[in-house]
C-alpha angles and dihedrals in degrees: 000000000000119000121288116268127255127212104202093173103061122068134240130249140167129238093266116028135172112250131158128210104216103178081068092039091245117143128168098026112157106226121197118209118236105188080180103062115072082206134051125225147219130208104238142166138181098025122180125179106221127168120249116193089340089309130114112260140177140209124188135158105240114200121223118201144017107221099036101026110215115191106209108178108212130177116208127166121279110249104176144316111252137184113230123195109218118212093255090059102250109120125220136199106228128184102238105207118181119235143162113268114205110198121163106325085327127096127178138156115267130182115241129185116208125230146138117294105169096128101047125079092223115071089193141035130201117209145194105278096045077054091046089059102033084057097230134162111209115226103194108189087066124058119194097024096147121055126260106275113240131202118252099238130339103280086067090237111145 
């Protein structure tokens, strides 16, 4: 057996990390990875489809936060309706809205569907596609690895 390969080009997380999703003024938010799940997902509630322009949209209250709840109401384009099977069988239609992930110094756009997470401790999951481009290996023994992404300035443009 030959040596293990190395990936020096993707970039290292831990199985929870700190990410923001700007375009929905959202910073700080703790993001679990779910190698598992091919989507990620958005804890969402009161969500409504409306048409912008002629165009699917969507508006939802996320909600930031476990010990102190924030409520942040955001609106995002509608990219698709999508069944999701969760991992106790029961299947789901979810609204899948695209927004720009910041993780570390990267940022990329990541498809999220939005759905109730009340009960879980983590309000958002990465999974693998959003990985997958970010281009980002999971060490899972280590959690926070990256820092906490900022804005670049206070108008959250980027």
């Amino acid at each position: 057996m030959g040596p293990l390969k190395t990936f020096d080009q993707l970039g290292v997380i831990g199985l929870r990390e700190w990410i923001n999703l700007p375009q929905l003024g959202m910073v700080g938010l703790r993001a679990k990875i779910d190698t598992g799940a091919s989507t990620s997902c958005l804890h969402a509630s009161d969500i409504q489809p409306f048409d912008r322009d002629g165009e699917p949209w969507v508006r939802f209250t996320a909600h930031i936060g476990t010990l102190v709840q924030r409520r942040h109401r955001c609106e995002a384009p509608l990219v698709s309706l999508k069944t999701i099977k969760s991992s106790n069988g029961h299947s789901q239609s979810r609204y899948v809205i695209r927004t720009h992930l910041t993780l570390g110094e990267r940022e990329w756009p990541v498809e999220f569907t939005l759905t109730c997470r009340k009960t879980m401790r983590y309000r958002v999951l990465l999974g693998s596609k959003a990985l997958i481009a970010g281009q980002l290996l999971v060490n899972p023994a280590l959690t926070y690895v990256q820092n906490k992404p900022i804005l670049a300035d206070s108008s959250g443009a980027q």
